[in-house]
C-alpha positions in Angstrom: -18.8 39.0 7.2 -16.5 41.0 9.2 -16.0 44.9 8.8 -12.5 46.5 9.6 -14.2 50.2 10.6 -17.0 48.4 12.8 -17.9 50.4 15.7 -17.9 48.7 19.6 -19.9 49.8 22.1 -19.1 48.9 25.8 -20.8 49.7 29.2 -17.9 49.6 31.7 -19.5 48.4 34.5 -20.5 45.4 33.5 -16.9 44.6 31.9 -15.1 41.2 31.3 -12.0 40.5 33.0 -10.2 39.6 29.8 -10.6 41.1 26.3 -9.6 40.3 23.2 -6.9 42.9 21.7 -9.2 44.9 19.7 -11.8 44.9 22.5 -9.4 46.4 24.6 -8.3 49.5 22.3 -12.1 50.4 22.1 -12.3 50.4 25.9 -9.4 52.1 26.5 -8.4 54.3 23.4 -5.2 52.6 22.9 -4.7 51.9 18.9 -4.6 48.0 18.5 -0.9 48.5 16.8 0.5 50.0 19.9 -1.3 46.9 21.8 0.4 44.1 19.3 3.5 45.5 19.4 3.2 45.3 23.6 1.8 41.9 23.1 5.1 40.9 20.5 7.4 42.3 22.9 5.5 40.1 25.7 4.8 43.0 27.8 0.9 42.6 27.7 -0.6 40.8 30.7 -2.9 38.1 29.3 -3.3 34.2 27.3 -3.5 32.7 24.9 -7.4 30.8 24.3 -6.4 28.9 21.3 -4.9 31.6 18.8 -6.5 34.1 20.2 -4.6 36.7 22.8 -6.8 37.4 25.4 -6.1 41.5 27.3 -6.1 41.4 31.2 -7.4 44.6 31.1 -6.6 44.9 35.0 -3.5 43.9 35.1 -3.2 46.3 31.6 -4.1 49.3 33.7 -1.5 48.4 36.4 1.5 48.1 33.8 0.5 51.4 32.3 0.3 53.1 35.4 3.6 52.0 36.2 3.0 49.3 38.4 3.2 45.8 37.9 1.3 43.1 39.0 1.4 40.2 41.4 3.0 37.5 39.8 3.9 39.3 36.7 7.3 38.4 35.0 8.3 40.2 31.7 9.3 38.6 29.3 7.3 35.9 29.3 4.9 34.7 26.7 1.7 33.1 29.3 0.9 35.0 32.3 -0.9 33.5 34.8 -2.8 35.9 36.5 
């Protein structure tokens, strides 16, 4: 049985490449709402694995630094990268 309030624990250095959306507020202190509402506007860089949104948390770091990424096109729902 899942808990809302469970904890995550993450070493950084041995991170995935792609996160799920609640992963990815743990890692980076984002709250998941802000994160949905990027991913409903289709400005969060990742895919789809079945129903399940998957963060590039890379490509993540460049959009919120202000940069975006190779091959990048908002506005899109699937981004390949």
């Amino acid at each position: 049985m899942r808990t809302k309030n469970r904890k995550f624990s993450f070493d950084r250095s041995n991170m995935k490449d792609f996160n799920t959306i609640r992963e990815t507020a743990a890692i980076t202190g984002l709250s998941e709402k802000y994160l949905r509402n990027l991913q409903k506007e289709k400005k969060l860089p990742g895919v789809y694995s079945g129903s399940r949104f998957l963060v590039n948390y890379a490509s993540l770091m460049q959009y919120l630094s202000g940069i975006e990424p190779e091959g990048w096109e908002r506005g899109t729902a699937d981004h390949n990268l």
